[in-house]
LOGUNU-273269 format. One record per residue (C-alpha): z, x, y; residue in three letters; residue number from 0; chain. Coordinates in steps of 0.02 Angstrom, whole numbers, plus 50000, padded with zeros to 5 digits. Layout:
N
PT     up   east  north  rest   nr  kette
PT      Z      X      Y   ala  NUM      A
...
***
This chain:
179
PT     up   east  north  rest   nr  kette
PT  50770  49664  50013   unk    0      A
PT  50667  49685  49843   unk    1      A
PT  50732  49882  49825   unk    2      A
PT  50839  49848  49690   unk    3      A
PT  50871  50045  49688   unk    4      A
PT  50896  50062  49894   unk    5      A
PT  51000  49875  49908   unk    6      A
PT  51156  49785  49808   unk    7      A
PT  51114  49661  49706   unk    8      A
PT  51201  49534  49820   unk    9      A
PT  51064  49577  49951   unk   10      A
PT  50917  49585  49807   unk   11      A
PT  50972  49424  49693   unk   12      A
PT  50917  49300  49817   unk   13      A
PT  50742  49378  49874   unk   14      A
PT  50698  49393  49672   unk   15      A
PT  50779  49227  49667   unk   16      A
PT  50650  49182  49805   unk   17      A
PT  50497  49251  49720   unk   18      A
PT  50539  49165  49553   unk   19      A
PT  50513  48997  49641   unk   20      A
PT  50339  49058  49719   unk   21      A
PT  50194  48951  49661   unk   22      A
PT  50114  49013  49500   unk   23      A
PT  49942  49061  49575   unk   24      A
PT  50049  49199  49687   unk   25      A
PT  50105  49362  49600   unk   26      A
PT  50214  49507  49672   unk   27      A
PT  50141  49666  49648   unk   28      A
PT  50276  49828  49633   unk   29      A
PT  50197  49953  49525   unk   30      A
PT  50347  50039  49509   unk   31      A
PT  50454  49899  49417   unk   32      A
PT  50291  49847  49343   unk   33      A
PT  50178  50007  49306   unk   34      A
PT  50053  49898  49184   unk   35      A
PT  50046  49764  49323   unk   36      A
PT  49841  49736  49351   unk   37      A
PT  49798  49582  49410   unk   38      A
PT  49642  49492  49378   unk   39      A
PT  49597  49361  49524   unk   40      A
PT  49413  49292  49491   unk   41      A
PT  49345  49473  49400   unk   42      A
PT  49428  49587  49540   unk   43      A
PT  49568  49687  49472   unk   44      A
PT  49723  49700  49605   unk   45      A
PT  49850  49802  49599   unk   46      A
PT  50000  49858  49706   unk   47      A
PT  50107  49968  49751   unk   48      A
PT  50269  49977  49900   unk   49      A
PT  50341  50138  49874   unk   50      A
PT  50317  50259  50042   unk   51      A
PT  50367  50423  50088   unk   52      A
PT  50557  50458  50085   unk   53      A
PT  50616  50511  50269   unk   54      A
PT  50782  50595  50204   unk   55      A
PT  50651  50710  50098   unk   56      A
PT  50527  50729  50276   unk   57      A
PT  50676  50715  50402   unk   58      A
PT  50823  50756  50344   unk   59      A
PT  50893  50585  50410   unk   60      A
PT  50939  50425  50310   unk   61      A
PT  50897  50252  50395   unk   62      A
PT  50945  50069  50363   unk   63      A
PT  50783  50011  50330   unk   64      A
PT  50740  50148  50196   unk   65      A
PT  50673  50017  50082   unk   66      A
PT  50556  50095  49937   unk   67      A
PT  50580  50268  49998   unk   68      A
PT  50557  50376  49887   unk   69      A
PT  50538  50584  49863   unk   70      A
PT  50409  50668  49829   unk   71      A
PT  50431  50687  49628   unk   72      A
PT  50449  50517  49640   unk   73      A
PT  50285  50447  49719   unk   74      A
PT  50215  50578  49621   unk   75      A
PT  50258  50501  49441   unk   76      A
PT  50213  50319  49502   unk   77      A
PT  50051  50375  49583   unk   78      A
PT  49985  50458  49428   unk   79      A
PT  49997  50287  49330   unk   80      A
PT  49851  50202  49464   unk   81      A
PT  49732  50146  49347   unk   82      A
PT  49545  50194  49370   unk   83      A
PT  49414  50085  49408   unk   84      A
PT  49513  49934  49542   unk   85      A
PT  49427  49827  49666   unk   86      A
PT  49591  49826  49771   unk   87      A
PT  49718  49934  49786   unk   88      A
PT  49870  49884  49904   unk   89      A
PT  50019  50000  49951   unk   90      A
PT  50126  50008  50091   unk   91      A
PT  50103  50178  50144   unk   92      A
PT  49909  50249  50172   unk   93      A
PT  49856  50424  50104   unk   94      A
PT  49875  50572  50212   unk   95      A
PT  49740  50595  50302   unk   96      A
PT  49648  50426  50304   unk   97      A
PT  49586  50379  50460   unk   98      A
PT  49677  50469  50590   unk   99      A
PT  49824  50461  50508   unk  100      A
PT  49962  50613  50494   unk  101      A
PT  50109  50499  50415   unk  102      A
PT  50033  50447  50260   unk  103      A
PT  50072  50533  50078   unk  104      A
PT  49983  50677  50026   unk  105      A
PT  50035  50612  49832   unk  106      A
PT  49954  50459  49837   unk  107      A
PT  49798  50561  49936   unk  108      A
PT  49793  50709  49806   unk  109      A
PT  49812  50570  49680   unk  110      A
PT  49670  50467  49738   unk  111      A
PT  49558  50624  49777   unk  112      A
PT  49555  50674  49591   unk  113      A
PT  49503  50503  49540   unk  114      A
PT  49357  50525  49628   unk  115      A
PT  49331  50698  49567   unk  116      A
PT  49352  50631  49389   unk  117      A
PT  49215  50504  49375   unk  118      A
PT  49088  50400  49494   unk  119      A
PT  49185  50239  49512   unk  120      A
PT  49366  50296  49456   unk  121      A
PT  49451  50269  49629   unk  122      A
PT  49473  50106  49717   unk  123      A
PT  49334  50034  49803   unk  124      A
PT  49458  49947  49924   unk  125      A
PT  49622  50022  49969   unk  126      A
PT  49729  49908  50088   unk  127      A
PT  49866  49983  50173   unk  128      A
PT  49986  49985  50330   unk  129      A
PT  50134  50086  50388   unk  130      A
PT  50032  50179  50507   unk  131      A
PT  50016  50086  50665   unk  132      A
PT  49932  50209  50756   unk  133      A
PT  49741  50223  50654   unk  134      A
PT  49732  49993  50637   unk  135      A
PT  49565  49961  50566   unk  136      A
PT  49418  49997  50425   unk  137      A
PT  49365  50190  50381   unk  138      A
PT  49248  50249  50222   unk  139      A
PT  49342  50381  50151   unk  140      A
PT  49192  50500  50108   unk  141      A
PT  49282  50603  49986   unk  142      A
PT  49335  50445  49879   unk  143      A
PT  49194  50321  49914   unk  144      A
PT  49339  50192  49938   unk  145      A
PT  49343  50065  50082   unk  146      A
PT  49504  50105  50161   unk  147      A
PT  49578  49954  50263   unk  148      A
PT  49738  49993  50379   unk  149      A
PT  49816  49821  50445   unk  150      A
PT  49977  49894  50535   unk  151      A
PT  49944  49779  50691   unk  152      A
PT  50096  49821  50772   unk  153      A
PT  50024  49929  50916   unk  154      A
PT  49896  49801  50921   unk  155      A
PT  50028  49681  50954   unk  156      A
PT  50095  49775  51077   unk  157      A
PT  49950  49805  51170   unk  158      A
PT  49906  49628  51178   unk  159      A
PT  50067  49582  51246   unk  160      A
PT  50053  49710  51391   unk  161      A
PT  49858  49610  51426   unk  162      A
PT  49920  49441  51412   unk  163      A
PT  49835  49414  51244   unk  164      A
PT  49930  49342  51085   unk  165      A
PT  49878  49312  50903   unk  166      A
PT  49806  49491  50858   unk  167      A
PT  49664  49501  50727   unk  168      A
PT  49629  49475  50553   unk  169      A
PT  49540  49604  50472   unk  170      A
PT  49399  49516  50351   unk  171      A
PT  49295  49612  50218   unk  172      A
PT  49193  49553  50085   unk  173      A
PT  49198  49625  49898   unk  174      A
PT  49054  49593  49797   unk  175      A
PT  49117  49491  49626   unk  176      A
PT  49088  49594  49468   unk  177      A
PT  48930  49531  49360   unk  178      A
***
């Protein structure tokens, strides 16, 4: 309920009501209400981004929980204001074509590729995403460099549940400090 463009402000007040009491130590990232936003957390640099492919622009159909949808033009624009050289970046959506992945956005990919094609070190070195439940789990992207970590769990989940397993997995990587 933080889409202030997808949601009425009676159903957004009381989630940005909710994040204004959060502890000081805990920031929301949304690139796109906050395109400067970079975080510094002990020398990393964070920063974060919800928006995901719009599935009235893919699909033709409009859905309920359509919640930083947004076209193509539009992920474009916000992609292109990334800044180089991150230790983390987080989105909700992956790139096309990470892992084995054929719902991600080709924006945020295309964006991402010509980071790397720009300069040594220019794209993320970590890139957390999830949205696709299908490709869960850690992949080098060899074009980028970038660690590319997919936590969508929810198949995982699932699959548990069918073996009589519960709690799913945390995935854990270490990022060297800068310096």
């Amino acid at each position: 309920m933080l889409d202030r463009r997808q949601y009425p402000e009676s159903f957004t007040a009381s989630a940005y009501q909710m994040i204004g009491q959060l502890p000081s130590n805990v920031t929301y990232l949304d690139a796109e209400a906050n395109p400067g936003q970079i975080v510094k957390y002990r020398g990393l640099s964070l920063y974060g981004c919800p928006v995901v492919v719009s599935r009235l622009e893919t699909q033709g159909s409009r859905y309920y929980s359509n919640a930083f949808e947004r076209t193509r033009a539009e992920r474009r624009r916000i992609f292109e204001q990334i800044p180089d050289h991150l230790d983390l970046l987080l989105t909700h959506t992956p790139p096309l074509g990470s892992g084995t992945n054929v719902h991600g956005c080709g924006e945020l990919a295309r964006h991402l590729h010509r980071m790397a094609k720009r300069g040594e070190g220019l794209a993320p070195k970590v890139h957390c995403f999830g949205h696709e439940h299908s490709s869960f789990g850690l992949v080098q992207n060899e074009l980028t460099g970038t660690l590319e970590v997919n936590a969508a769990q929810e198949d995982l989940i699932r699959y548990e549940r069918k073996i009589g397993v519960r709690g799913a997995c945390a995935l854990t990587f270490d990022v060297a400090l800068p310096g």
